[in-house]
N, C-alpha and C positions, 0 to 999 in steps of 0.2 A: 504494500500500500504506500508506503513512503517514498519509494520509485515512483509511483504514479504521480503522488504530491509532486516531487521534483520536476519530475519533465511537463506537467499540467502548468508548474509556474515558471519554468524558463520557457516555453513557450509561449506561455503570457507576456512575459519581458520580452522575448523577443517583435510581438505583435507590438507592444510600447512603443519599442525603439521605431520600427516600420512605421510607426504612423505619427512621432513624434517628426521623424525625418519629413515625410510627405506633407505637415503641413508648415514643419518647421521657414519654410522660404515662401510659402503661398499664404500665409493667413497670420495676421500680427497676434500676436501670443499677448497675455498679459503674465509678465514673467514672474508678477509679487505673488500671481496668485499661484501659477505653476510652483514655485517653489514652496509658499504654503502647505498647498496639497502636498507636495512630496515630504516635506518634513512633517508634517502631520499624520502621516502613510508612515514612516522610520516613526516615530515616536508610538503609535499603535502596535507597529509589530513588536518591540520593546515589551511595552504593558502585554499584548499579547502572554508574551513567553513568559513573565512573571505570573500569572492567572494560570498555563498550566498547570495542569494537576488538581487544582484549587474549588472550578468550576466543574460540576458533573457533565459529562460528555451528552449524558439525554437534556439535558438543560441548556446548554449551546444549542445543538441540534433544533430543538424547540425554537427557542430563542429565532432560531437563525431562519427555520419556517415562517415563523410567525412575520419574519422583516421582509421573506422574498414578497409574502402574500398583501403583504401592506402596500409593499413597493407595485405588484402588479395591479391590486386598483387604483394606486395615485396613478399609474400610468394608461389604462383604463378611462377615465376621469378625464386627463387632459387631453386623451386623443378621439373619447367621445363624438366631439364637434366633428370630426375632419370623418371619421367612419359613418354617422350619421347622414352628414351631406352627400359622400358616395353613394347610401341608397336611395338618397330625395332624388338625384338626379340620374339616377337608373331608369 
């Protein structure tokens, strides 16, 4: 399993880099905030590792359910309008 973790997140990073590149010279970045996000990203993973072991694994798991499913109606929610209008105009 820890293999799979591995190459599931370097291939993550590598998709980064790829699309860090692609829009790196085509679309102005705002860099306070890139960097933001990334040190906030290292400072998570941090806290992460310390909360091993700590946190019951069915309770993350939950947890982490519970956020996809929130995250999939707020998305849901905001794209209403546009899926909506595709069938008015059908």
């Amino acid at each position: 399993m820890a293999v799979a973790i591995g190459t599931s997140l370097l291939v993550i990073t590598m998709k980064s880099f790829a699309g860090l590149g692609g829009y790196l010279f085509s679309v102005q970045l705002n860099w306070l905030i890139v960097f933001a996000f990334t040190a906030t990203a290292v400072a998570g993973s941090f806290v992460g590792v310390a909360l091993t072991g700590r946190i019951p694994e069915r309770a993350l798991r939950n947890a982490f359910g519970i956020f996809v499913l929130v995250m999939g109606v707020f998305v849901l929610i905001q794209e209403a309008p546009v899926l909506l209008s595709l069938f008015a105009t059908a």
